[in-house]
C-alpha positions in Angstrom: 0.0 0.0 0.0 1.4 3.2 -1.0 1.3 6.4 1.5 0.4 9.8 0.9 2.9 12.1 0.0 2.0 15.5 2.1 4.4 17.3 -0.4 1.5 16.8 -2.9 -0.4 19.2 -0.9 1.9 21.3 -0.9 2.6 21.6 -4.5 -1.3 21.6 -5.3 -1.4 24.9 -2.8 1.5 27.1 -4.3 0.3 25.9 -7.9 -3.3 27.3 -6.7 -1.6 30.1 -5.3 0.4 30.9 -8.3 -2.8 30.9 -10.3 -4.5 33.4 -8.8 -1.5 35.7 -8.4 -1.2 35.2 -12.0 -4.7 35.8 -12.8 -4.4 39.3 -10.4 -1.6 40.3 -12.4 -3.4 40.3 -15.6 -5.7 42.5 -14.5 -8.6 39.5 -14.7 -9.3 38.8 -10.8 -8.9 41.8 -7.7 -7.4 41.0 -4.7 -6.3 37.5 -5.6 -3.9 37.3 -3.0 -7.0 38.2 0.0 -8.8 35.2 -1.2 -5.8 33.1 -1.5 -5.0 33.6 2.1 -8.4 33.8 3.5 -8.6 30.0 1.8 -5.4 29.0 3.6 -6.8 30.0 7.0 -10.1 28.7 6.4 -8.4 25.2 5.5 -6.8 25.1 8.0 -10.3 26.0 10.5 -11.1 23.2 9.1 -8.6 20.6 9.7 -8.8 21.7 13.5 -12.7 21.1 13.5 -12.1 17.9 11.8 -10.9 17.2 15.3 -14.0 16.7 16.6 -14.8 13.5 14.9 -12.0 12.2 16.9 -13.2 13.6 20.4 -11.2 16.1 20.8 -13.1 19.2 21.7 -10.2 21.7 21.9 -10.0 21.6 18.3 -13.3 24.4 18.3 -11.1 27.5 19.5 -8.6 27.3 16.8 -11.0 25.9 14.6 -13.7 28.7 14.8 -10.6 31.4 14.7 -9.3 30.2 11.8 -12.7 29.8 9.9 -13.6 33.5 11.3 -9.7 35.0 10.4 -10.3 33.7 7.0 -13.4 34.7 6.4 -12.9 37.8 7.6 -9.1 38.3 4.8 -12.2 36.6 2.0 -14.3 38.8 2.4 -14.4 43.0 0.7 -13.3 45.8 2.2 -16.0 47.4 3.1 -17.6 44.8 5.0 -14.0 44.4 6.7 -14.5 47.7 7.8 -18.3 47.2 9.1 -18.4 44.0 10.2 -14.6 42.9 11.2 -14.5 42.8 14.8 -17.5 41.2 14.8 -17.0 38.2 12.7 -13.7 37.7 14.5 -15.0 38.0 18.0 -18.1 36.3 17.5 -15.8 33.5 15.7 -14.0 33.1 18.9 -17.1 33.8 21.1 -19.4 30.7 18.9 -16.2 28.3 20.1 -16.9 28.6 23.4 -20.6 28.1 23.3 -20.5 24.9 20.9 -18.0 23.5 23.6 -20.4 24.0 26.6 -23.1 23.0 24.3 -21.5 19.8 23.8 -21.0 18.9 27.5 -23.2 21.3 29.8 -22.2 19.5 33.1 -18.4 18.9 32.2 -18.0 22.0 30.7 -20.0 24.6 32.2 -17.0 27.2 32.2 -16.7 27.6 28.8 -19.8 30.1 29.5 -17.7 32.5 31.1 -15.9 33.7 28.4 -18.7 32.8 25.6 -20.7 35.5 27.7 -18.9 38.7 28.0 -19.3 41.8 26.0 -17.2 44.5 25.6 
């Protein structure tokens, strides 16, 4: 049986990467290089939330930070400017009500910090 080669990944995300800077360049795509990050960091949300199907829990706060942080680099400027802090902080504030959500008796003080407001 023949393992996966994690340098494949790798190559497929600078050749993707490459792409869209070249498209950028040519004047046919704006701000090629906000989605291409924005992708990165929501990949990566994802590979931490992917934790979950393995029981580990702690994998929500990167998780939903990532997915937020990237969403936030995907997404225009002028809802960056609106809209910013909140998708970011209510990223990170979503993480700690899905964990006490997933355990209300074990994890009870994940409300603390899911609860406070500036």
């Amino acid at each position: 049986m023949k393992r996966f080669d994690s340098g494949v990944i790798f190559g497929v995300v600078l050749l993707f990467g490459g792409g869209l800077l070249l498209l950028q360049t040519m004047g046919l795509l704006e701000n090629a290089s906000d989605l291409f990050w924005g992708g990165i960091f929501i990949v990566a949300g994802a590979v931490f939330l992917s934790l979950l199907l393995a029981g580990q829990w702690w994998g929500l706060f990167p998780g939903m930070t990532l997915l937020a942080l990237g969403a936030l680099i995907a997404l225009p400027e002028k809802i960056q400017d609106v809209f910013g802090g909140a998708i970011f902080l209510g990223g990170i504030g979503l993480s700690f009500w899905l964990v006490y959500l997933m355990d209300r008796m074990q994890r009870w003080w994940a409300l603390i910090p899911a609860g406070v407001r500036a």
